[in-house]
Backbone as numpy.savetxt, mean C-alpha at the origin, in Angstrom:
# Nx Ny Nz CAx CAy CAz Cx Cy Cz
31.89 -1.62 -5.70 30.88 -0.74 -5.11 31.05 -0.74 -3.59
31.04 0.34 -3.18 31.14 0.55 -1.56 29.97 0.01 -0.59
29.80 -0.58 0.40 28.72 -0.82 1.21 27.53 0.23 0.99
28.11 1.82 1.32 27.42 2.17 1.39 26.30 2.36 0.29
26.70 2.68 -0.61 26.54 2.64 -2.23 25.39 1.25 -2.74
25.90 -0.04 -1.96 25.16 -0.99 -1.91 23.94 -0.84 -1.19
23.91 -0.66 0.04 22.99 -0.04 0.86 22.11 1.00 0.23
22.44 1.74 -0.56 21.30 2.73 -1.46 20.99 1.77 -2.55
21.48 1.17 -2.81 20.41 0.44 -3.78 19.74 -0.92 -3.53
20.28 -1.31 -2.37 19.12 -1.88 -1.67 18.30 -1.11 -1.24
18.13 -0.02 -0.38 16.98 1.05 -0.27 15.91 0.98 -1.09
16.77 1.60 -2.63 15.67 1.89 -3.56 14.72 0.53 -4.12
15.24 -0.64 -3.48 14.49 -2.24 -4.47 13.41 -2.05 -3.08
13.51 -1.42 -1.61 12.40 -1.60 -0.86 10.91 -0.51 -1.17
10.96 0.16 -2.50 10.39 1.54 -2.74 10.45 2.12 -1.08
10.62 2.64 -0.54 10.68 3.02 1.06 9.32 4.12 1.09
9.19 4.59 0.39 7.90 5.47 0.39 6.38 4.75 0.17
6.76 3.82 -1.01 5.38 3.07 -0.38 5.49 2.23 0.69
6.66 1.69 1.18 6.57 0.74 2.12 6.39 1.55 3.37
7.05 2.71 3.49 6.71 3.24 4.70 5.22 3.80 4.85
4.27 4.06 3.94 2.94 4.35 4.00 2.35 3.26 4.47
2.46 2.37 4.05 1.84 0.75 4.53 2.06 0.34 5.95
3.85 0.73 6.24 4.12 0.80 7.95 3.12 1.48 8.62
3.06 2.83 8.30 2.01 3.86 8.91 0.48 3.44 8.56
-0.21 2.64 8.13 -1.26 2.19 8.53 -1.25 1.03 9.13
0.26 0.13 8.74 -0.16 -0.69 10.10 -0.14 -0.74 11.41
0.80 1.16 12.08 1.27 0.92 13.59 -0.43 1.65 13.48
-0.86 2.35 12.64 -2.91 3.32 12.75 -3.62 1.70 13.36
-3.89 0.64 12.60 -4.56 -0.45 12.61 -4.21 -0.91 14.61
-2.76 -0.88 14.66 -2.83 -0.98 15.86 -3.05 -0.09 16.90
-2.73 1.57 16.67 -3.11 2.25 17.95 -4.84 2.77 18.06
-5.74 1.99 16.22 -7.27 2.11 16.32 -7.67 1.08 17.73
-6.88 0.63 17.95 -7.39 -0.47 19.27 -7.70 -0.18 20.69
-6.48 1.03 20.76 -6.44 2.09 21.65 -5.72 1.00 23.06
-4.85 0.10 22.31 -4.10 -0.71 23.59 -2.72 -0.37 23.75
-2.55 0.32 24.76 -1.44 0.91 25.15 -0.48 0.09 24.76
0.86 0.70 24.53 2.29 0.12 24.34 3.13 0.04 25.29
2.93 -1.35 26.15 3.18 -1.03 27.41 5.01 -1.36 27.52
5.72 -1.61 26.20 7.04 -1.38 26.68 7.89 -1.35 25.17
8.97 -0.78 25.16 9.81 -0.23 23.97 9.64 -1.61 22.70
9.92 -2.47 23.35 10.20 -4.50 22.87 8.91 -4.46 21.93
7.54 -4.03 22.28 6.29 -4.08 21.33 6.09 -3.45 20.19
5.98 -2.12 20.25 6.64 -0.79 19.38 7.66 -1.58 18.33
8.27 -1.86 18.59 9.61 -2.08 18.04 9.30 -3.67 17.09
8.56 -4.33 17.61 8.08 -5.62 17.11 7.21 -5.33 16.06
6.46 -4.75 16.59 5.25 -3.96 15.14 6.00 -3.89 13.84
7.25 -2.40 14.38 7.42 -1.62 13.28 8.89 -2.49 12.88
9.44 -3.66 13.53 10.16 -4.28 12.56 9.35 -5.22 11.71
8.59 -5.92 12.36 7.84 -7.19 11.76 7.49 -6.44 10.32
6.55 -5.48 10.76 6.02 -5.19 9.32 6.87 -4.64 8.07
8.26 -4.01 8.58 8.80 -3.68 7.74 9.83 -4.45 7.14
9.59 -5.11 7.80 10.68 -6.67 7.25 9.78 -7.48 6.16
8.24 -7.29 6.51 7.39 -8.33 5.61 7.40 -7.69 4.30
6.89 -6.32 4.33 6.55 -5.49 3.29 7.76 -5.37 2.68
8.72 -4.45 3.11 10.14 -4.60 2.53 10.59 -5.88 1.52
10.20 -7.12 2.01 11.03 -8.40 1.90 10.12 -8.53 0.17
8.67 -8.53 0.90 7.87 -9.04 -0.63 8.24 -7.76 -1.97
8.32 -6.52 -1.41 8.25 -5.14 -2.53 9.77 -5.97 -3.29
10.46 -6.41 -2.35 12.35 -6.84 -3.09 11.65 -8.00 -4.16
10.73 -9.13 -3.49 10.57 -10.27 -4.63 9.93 -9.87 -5.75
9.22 -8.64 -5.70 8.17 -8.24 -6.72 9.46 -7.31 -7.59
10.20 -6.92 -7.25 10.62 -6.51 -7.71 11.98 -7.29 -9.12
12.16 -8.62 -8.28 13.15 -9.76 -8.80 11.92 -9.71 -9.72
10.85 -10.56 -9.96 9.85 -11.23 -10.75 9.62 -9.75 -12.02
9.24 -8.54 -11.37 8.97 -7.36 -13.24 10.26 -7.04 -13.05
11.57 -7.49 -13.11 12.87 -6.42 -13.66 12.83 -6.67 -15.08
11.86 -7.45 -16.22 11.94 -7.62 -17.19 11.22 -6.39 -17.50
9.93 -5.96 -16.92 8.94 -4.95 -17.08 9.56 -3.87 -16.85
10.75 -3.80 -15.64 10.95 -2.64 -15.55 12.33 -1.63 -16.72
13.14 -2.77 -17.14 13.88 -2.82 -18.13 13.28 -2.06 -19.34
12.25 -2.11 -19.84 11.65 -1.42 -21.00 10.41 -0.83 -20.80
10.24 0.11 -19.14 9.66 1.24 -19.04 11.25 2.47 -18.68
10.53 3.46 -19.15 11.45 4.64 -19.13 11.58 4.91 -17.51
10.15 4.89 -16.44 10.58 5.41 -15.56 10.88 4.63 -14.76
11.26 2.99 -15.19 11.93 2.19 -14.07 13.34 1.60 -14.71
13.62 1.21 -15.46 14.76 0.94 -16.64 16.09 1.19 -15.63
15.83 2.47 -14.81 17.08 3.20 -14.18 17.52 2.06 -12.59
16.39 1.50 -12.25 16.66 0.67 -11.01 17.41 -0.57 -11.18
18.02 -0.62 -9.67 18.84 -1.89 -9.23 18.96 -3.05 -10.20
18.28 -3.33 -10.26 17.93 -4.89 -11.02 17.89 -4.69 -12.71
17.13 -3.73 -13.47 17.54 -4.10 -14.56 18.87 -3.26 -15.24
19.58 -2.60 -14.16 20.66 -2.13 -14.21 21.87 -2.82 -14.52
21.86 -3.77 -13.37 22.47 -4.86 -12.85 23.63 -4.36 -11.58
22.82 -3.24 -11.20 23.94 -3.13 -9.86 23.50 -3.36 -9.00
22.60 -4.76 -8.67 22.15 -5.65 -8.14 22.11 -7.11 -8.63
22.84 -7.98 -8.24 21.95 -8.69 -8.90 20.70 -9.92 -8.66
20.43 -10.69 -9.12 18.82 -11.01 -9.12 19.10 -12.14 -7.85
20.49 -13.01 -8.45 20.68 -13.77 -6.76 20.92 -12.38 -5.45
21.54 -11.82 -5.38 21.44 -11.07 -4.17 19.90 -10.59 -3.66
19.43 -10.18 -4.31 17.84 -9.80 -4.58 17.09 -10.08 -4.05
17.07 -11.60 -4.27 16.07 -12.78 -4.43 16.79 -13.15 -2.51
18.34 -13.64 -2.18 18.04 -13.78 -0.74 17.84 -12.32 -0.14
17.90 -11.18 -0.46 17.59 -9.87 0.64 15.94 -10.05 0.65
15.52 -10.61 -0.39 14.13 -10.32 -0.26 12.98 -11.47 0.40
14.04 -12.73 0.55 13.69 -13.85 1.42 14.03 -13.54 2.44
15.08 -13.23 2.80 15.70 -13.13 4.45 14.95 -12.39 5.11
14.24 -10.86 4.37 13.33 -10.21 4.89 12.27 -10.84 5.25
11.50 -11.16 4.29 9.98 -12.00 4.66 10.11 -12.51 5.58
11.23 -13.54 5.88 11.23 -14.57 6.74 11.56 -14.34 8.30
12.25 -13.26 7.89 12.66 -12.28 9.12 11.32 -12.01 9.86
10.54 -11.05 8.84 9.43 -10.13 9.64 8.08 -11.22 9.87
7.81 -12.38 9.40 6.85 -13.37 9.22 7.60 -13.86 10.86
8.54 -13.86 11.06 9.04 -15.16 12.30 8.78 -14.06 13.60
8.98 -12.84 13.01 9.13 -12.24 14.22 7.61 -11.57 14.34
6.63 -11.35 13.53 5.24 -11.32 13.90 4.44 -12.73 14.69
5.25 -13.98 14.24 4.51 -14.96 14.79 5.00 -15.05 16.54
6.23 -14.04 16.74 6.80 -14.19 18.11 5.68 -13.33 19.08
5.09 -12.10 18.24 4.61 -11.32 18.49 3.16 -11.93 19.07
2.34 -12.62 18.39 0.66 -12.90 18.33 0.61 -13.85 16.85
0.08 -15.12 17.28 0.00 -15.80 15.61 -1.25 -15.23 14.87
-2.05 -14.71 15.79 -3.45 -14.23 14.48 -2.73 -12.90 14.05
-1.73 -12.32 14.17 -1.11 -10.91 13.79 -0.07 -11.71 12.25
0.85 -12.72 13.09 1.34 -13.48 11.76 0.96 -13.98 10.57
-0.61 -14.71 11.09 -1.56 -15.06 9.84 -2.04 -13.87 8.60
-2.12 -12.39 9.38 -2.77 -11.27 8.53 -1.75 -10.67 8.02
-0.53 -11.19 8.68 0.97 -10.13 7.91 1.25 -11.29 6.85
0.79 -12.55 6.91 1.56 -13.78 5.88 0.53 -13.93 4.45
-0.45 -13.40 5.36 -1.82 -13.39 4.38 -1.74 -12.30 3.49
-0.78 -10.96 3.72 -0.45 -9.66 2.87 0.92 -9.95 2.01
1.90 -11.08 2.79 2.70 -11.14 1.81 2.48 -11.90 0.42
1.23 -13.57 0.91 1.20 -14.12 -0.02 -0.30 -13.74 -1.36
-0.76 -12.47 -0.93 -1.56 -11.92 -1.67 -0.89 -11.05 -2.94
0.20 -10.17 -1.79 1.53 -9.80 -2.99 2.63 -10.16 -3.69
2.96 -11.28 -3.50 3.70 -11.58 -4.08 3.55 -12.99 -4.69
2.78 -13.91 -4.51 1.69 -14.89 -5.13 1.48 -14.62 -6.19
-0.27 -14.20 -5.74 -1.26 -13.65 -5.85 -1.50 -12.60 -7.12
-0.97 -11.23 -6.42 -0.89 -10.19 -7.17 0.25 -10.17 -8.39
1.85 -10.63 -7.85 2.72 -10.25 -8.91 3.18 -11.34 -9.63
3.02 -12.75 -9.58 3.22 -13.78 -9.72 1.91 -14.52 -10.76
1.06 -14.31 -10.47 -0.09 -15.19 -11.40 -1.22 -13.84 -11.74
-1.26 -12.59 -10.92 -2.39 -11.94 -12.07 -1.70 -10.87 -12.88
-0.62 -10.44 -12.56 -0.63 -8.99 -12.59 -0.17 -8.69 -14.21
0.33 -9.90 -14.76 0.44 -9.95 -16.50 -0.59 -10.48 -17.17
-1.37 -11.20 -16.22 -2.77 -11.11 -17.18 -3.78 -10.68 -17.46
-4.39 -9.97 -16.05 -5.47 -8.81 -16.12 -5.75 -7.81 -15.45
-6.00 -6.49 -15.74 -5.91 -5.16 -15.09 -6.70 -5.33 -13.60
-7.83 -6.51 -13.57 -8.49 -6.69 -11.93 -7.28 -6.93 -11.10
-5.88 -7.03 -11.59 -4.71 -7.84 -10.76 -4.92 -7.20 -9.52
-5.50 -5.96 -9.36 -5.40 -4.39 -8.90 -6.42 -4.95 -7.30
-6.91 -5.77 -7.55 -7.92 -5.97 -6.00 -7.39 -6.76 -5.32
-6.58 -7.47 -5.91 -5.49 -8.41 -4.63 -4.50 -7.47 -4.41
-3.66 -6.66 -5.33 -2.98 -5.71 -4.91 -3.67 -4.80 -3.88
-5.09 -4.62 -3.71 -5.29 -4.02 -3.03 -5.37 -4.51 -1.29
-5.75 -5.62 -1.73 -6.19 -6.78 -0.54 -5.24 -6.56 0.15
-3.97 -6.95 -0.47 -2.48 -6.88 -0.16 -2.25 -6.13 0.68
-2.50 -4.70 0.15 -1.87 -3.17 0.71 -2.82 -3.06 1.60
-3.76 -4.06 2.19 -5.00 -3.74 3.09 -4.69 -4.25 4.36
-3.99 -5.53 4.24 -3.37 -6.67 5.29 -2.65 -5.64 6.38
-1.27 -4.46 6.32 -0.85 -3.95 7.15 -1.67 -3.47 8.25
-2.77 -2.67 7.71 -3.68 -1.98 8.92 -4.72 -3.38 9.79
-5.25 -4.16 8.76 -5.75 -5.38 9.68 -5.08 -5.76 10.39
-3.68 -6.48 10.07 -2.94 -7.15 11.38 -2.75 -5.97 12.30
-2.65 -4.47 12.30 -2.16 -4.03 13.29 -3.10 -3.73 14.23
-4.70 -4.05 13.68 -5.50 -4.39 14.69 -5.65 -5.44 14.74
-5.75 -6.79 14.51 -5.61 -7.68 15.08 -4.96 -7.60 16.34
-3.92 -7.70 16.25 -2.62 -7.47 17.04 -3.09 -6.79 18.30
-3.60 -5.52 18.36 -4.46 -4.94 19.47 -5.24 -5.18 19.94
-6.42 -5.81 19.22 -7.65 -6.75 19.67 -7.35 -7.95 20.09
-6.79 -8.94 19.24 -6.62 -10.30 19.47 -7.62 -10.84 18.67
-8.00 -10.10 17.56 -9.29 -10.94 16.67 -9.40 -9.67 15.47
-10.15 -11.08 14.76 -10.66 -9.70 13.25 -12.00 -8.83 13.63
-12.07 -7.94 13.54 -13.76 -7.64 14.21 -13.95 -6.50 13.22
-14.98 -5.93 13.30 -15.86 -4.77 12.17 -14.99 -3.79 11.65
-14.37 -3.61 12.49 -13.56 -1.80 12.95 -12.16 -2.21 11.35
-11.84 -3.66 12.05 -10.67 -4.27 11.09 -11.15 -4.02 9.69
-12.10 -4.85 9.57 -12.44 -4.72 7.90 -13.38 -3.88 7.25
-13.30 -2.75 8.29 -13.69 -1.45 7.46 -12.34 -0.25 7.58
-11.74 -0.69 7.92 -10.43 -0.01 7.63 -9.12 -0.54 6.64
-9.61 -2.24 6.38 -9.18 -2.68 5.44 -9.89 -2.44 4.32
-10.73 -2.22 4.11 -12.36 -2.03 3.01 -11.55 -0.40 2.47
-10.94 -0.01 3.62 -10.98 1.62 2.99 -9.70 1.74 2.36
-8.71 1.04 2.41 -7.53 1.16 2.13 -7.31 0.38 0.61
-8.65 -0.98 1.23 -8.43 -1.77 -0.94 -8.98 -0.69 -2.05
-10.26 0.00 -1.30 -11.04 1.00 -2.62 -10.34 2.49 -2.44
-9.23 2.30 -1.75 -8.62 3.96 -1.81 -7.04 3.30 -3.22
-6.57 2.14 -3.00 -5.74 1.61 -4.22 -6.16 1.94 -5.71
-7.05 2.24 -6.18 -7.14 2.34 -7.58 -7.04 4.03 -7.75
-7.32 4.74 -6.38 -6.78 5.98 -6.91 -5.41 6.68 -6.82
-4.94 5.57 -6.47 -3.30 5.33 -5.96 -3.10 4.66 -7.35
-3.30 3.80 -7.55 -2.69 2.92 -8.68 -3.21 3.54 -10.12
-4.71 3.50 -10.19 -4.82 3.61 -11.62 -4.98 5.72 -12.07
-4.68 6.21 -11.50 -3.71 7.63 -11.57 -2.38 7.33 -12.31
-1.23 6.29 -11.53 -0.35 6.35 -12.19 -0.61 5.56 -13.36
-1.25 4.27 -13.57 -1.62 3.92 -14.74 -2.10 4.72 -15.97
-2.72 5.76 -15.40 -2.82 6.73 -16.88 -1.91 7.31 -16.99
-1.28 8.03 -16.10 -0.19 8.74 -16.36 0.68 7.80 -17.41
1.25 6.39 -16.87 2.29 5.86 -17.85 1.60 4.69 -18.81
0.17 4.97 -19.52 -0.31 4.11 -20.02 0.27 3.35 -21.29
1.36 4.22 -21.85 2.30 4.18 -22.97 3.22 3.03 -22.87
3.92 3.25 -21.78 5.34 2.41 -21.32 4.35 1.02 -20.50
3.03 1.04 -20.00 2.80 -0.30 -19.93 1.94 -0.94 -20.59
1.78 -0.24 -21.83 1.08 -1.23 -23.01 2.28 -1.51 -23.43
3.65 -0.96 -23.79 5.12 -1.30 -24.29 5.31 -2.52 -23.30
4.96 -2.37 -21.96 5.94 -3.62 -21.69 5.16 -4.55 -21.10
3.71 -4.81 -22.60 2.82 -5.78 -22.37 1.84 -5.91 -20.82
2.10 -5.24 -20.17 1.02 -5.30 -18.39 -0.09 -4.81 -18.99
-1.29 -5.25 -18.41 -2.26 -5.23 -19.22 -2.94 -3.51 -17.80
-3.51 -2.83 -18.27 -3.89 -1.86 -16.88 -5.21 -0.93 -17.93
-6.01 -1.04 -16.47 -7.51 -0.35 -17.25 -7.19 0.98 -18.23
-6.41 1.58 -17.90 -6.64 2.57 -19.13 -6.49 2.23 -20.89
-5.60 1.31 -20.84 -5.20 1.04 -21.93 -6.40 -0.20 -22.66
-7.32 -1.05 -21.30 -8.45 -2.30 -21.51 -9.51 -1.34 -21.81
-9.79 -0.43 -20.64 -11.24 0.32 -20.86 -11.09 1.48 -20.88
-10.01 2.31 -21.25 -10.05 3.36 -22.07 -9.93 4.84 -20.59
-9.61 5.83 -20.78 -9.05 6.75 -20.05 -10.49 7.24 -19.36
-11.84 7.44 -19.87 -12.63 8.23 -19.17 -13.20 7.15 -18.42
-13.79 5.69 -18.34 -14.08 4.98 -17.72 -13.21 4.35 -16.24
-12.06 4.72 -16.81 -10.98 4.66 -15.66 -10.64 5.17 -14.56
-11.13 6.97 -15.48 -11.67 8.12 -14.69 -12.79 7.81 -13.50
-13.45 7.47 -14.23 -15.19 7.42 -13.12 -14.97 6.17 -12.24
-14.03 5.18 -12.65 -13.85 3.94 -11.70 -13.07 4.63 -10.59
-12.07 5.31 -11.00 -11.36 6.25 -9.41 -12.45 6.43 -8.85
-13.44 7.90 -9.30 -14.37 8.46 -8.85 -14.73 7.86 -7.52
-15.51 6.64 -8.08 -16.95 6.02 -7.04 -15.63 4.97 -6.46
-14.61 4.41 -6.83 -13.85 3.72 -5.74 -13.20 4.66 -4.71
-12.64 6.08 -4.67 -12.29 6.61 -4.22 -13.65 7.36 -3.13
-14.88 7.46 -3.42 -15.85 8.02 -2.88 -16.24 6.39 -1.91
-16.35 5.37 -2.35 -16.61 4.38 -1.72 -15.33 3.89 -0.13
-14.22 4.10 -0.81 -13.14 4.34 0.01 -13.19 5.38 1.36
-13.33 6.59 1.28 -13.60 7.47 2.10 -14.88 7.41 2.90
-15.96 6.54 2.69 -17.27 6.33 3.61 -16.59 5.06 4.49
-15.68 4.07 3.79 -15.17 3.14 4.67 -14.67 3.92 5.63
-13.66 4.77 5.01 -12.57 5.23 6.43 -13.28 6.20 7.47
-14.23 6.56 7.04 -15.39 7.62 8.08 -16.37 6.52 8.57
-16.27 5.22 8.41 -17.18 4.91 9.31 -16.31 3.76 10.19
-15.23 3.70 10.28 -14.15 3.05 10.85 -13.48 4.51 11.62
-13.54 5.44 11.19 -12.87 6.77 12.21 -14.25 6.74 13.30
-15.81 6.39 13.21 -16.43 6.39 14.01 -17.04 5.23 14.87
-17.10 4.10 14.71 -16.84 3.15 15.33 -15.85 2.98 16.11
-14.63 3.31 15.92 -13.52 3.72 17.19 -13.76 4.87 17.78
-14.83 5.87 17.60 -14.92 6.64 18.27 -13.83 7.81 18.49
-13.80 8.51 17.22 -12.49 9.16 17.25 -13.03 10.25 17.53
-12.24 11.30 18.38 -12.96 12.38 18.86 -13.15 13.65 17.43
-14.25 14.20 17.81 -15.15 14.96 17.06 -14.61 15.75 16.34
-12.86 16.63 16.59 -12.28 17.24 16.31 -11.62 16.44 15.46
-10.77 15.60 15.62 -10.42 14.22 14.65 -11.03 13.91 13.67
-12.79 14.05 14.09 -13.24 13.09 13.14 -13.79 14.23 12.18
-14.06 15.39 12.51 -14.25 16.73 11.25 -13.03 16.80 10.24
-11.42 16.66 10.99 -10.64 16.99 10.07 -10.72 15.86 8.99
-11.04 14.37 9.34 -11.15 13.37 8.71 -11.91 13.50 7.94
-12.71 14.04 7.53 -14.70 14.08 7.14 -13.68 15.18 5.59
-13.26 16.52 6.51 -13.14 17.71 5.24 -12.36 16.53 4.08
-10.56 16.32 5.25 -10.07 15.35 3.76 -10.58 14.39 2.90
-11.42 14.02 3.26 -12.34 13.24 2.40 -13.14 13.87 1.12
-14.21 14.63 2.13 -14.68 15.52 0.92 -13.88 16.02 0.09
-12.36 16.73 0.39 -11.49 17.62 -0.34 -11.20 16.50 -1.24
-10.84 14.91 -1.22 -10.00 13.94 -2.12 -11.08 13.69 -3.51
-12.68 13.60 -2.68 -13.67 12.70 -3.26 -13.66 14.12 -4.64
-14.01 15.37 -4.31 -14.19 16.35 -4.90 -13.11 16.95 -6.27
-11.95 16.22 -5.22 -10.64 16.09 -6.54 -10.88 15.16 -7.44
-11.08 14.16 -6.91 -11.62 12.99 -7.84 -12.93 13.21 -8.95
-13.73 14.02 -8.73 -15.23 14.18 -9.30 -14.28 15.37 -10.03
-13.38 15.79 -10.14 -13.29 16.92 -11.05 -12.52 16.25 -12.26
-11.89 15.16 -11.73 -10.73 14.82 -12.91 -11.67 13.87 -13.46
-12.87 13.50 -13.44 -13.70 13.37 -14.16 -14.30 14.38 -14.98
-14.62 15.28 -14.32 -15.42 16.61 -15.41 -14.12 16.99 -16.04
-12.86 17.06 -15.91 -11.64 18.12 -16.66 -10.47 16.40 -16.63
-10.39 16.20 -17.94 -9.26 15.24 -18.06 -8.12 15.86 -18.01
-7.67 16.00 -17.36 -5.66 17.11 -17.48 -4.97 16.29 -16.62
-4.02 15.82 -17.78 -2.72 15.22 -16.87 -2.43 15.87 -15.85
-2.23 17.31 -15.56 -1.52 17.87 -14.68 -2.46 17.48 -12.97
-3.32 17.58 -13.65 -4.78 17.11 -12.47 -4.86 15.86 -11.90
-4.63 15.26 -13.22 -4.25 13.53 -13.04 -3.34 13.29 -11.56
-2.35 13.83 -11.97 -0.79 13.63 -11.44 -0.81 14.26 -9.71
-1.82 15.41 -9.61 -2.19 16.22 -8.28 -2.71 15.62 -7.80
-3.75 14.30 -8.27 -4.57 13.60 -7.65 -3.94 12.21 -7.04
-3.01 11.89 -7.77 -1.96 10.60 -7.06 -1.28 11.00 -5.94
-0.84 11.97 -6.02 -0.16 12.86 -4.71 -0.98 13.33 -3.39
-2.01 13.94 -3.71 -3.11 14.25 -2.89 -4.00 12.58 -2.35
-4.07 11.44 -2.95 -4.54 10.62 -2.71 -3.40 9.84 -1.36
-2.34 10.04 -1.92 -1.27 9.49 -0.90 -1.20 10.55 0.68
-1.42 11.58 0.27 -1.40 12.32 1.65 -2.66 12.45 2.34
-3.90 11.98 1.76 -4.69 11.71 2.37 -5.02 10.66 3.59
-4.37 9.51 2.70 -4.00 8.50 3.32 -3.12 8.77 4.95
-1.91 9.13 4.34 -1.14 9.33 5.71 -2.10 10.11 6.44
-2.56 11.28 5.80 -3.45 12.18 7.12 -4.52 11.46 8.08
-5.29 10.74 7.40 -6.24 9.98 8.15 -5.40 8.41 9.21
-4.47 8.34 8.18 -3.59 7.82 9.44 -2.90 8.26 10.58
-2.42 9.22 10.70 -2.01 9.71 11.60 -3.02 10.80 12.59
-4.12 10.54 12.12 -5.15 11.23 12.81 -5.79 10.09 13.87
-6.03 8.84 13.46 -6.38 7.75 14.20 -5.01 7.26 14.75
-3.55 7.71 14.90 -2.46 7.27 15.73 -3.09 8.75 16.80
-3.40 9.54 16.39 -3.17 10.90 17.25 -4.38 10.71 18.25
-5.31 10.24 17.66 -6.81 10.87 17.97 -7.35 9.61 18.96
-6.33 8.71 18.83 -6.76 7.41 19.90 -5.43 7.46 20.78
-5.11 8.20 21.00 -3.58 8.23 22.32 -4.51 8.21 23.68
């Protein structure tokens, strides 16, 4: 296999699309601080640290389900249970990372290191290691997890945890289940097959429904009252307000109308929500 060739399938063990969503709320977490970037060396520390952490743990999570992913249809095709990876190479790309982006956040600020070490060992512990084969709640440390990027990147700006932090972490754990348990219905088939236990298949498709609902409606009052406590300007904070209403309203429908196709609009629309309100608090605090 050619480097390069290798290099794409290391790519694909970092998912780069969720990892880069997670980047983008953690450089939001830091420019909610509104502390200038006063030279290229900082910037650059952020967005390696974090992508070395996240990157490093998505590779170990990924070593630990290649059994899971082996006998689902829509993962079967990746690196690892392929074997055009294999699990020793894996296992150091996905240490060298952690250890990489953990050493170089602690170079950065240690209360920034503590909240990036505190996201790796929630995910890859925590979440994929001791809950995530035994019960569908695995989903709130996963969320915790995916919450850590935007905290440390205010930390990091502040120099402390303060309100603003953990209501922008608050909005990112209860915006995860309409990220996660969307695709859980969608593939509720292939992960009762490969034994993961996930609410649709424990408590059934319409209860799963209404748990999006009010987590996704609970989610969006976090991130509107963290877009106003930083004081995001008024124009900012309307476009923030509609996407909300527009997500919460998607959500309240795929409750009234069960349709996969709706299902599937709503995982997509939940993810670009996300980025939007992120990049509205990178824009809206310059």
């Amino acid at each position: 296999m050619t480097i390069l060739k290798k290099m794409r399938q290391y790519w694909t063990l970092i998912k780069s699309l969720q990892t880069g969503l997670l980047l983008v709320t953690g450089l939001a977490g830091y420019a909610s601080a509104r502390c200038p970037v006063t030279s290229l060396e900082t910037l650059l520390g952020v967005v390696g640290s974090l992508f070395l952490a996240i990157a490093g743990s998505t590779v170990l999570n990924m070593v630990w389900d290649r059994d899971i992913d082996a006998v689902m249809q829509r993962a079967c095709n990746r690196p690892l249970p392929t074997g055009k990876v294999s699990v020793r190479e894996a296992i150091a790309l996905g240490v060298a990372m952690s250890v990489a982006g953990i050493a170089w956040a602690y170079a950065l600020a240690p209360i920034y290191a503590a909240v990036v070490f505190a996201g790796w060992f929630f995910d890859v512990v925590i979440y994929t290691l001791w809950l995530k084969r035994r019960t569908p709640w695995s989903i709130i440390w996963g969320g915790i997890a995916g919450g850590m990027p935007i905290l440390a990147g205010r930390a990091l700006g502040t120099g402390q945890i303060d309100l603003i932090g953990i209501l922008l972490t608050l909005a990112i754990l209860l915006w995860i289940p309409t990220h996660m348990l969307t695709f859980g219905i969608k593939y509720a088939a292939q992960y009762r097959a490969a034994g993961v236990p996930v609410f649709p298949n424990r408590y059934g498709e319409r209860i799963t429904r209404i748990t999006i609902a009010l987590s996704t409606a609970c989610a969006v009052i976090a991130m509107l009252l963290a877009a106003w406590n930083i004081r995001l300007p008024w124009n900012y904070f309307h476009v923030a307000l509609w996407l909300g209403i527009i997500l919460i309203g998607f959500t309240f429908l795929s409750v009234a109308r069960e349709s996969s196709k709706l299902n599937f609009g709503l995982y997509k629309f939940a993810s670009l929500y996300m980025l939007g309100s992120m990049m509205l608090i990178m824009i809206g605090t310059i």
